[in-house]
N, C-alpha and C positions, 0 to 999 in steps of 0.2 A: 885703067880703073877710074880715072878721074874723069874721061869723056863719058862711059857708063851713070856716075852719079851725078852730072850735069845733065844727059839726059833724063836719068827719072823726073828729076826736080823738074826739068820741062817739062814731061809729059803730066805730071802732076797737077803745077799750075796750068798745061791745057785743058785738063779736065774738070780742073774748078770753077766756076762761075759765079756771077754774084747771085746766080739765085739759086744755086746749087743747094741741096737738102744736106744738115751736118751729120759726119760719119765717127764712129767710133775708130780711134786710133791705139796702136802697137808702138813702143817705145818712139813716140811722136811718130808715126806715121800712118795715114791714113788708110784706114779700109778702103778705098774707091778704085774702080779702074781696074783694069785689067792684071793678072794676078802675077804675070811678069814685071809689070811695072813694080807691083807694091811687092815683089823680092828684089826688087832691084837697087831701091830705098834702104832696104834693111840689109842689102850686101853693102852701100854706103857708109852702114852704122856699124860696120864689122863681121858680121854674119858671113858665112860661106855657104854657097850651094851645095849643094851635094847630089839632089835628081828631080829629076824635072817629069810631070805626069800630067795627061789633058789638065785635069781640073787640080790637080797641087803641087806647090813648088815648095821642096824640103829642104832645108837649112840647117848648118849647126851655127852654133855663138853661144855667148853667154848672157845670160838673163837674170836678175835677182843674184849676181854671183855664183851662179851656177853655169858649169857648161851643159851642151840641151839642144833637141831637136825642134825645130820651128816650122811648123807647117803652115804655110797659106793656102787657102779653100777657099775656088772659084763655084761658082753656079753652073750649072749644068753646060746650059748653052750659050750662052753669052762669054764664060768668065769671069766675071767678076768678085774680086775679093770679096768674103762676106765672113769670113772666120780665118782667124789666127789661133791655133793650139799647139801648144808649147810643154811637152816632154821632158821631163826631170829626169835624170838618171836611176835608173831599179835601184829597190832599195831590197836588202835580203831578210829584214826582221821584221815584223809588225811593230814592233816598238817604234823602231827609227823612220817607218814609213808616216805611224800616226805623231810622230815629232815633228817629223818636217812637214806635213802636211797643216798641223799647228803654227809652226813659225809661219808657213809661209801666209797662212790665212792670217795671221796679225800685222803681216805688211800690208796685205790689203785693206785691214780694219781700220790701219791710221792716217788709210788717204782716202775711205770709201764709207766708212763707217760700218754697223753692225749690219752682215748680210742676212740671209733667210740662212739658215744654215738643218743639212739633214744628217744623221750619225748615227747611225743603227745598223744593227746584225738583226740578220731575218733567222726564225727557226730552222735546223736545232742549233745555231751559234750563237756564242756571244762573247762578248771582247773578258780575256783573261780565261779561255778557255782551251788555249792552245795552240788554237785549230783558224786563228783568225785569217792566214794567207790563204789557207784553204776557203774557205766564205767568200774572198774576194775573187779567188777563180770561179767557185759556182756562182757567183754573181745574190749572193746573199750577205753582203756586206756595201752599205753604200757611206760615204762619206763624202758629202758634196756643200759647197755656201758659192749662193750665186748674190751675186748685186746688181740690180738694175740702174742702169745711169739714162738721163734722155736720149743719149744715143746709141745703147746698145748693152749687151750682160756681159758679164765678168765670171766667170765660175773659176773655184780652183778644189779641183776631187781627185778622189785615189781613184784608181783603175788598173790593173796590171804589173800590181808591184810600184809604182810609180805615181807621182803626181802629176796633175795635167792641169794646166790653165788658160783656159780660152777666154779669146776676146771675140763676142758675135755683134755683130753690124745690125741694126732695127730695119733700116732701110732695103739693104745689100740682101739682109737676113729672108726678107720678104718675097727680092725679088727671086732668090735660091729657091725656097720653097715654089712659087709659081712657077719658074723653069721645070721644076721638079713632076709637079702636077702634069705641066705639057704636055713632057714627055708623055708619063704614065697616059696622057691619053691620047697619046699618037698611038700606042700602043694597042691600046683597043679597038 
């Protein structure tokens, strides 16, 4: 285990340079580089693998005191890290969903400050009407605050019973998207 995290740390610092563009980071570690690399960092920090897929390498550990699924998302063709999204455990109430979804967005608030934040029920729902798990399965329920940092967004939203909190790369984020473009026009 210990030649593994001596490795990433290499390959990490070979991949930095001094004129390298700055990346958004995952409990200190960087978005950049190949996306085995940066699971490989975070097996370092304690994280366990779990399965491995072209473009994402999926993790458990603990994060904000919670144990939790950690995915890392490469680019299309390349690989490259470019998001980290981070799975909370289902929650079975509305109540206790929009709780923790509350706490956890006040951790962010007191190291990131006040994010854009959206929380609404689309017709015919509305919060204290019952029916609120239901609106989040038809996708008429959104609860989402994202933060922009210079290097990249922070979102933390309900989706599927659960909280999700990604961290997307400005850089990495871009070049995903252009991979993605490629593609589609190889395609045609």
């Amino acid at each position: 285990m210990k030649l593994k995290c001596v490795m990433a740390i290499i390959c990490l610092f070979c991949s930095m340079s001094v004129f390298s563009q700055k990346h958004i980071s995952f409990k200190k570690t960087i978005l950049n580089g190949n996306i085995k690399n940066v699971a490989s960092e975070l097996k370092c920090k304690g994280f366990i693998s779990v399965e491995s897929d072209k473009n994402v390498e999926r993790l458990k550990g603990s994060f904000i005191n919670k144990e939790c699924n950690v995915f890392v998302v490469g680019s299309k063709k390349t690989n490259i890290a470019w998001k980290v999204l981070v799975a909370l455990p289902k929650n079975k109430s509305w109540k206790s969903l929009k709780r923790e979804y509350l706490s956890v967005k006040e951790i962010y608030e007191k190291k990131y400050g006040k994010g854009i934040s959206y929380e609404y029920f689309s017709d015919p729902y509305y919060e204290g009407d019952g029916y609120e798990l239901q609106a989040l399965d038809n996708d008429k329920c959104t609860y989402e605050t994202i933060w922009e940092t210079d290097l990249g967004y922070i979102m933390v939203s309900i989706s599927i019973k659960r909280i999700y909190i990604s961290y997307e790369d400005k850089v990495n984020g871009k070049l995903s998207s252009k991979e993605k473009q490629e593609i589609a026009n190889e395609d045609i």
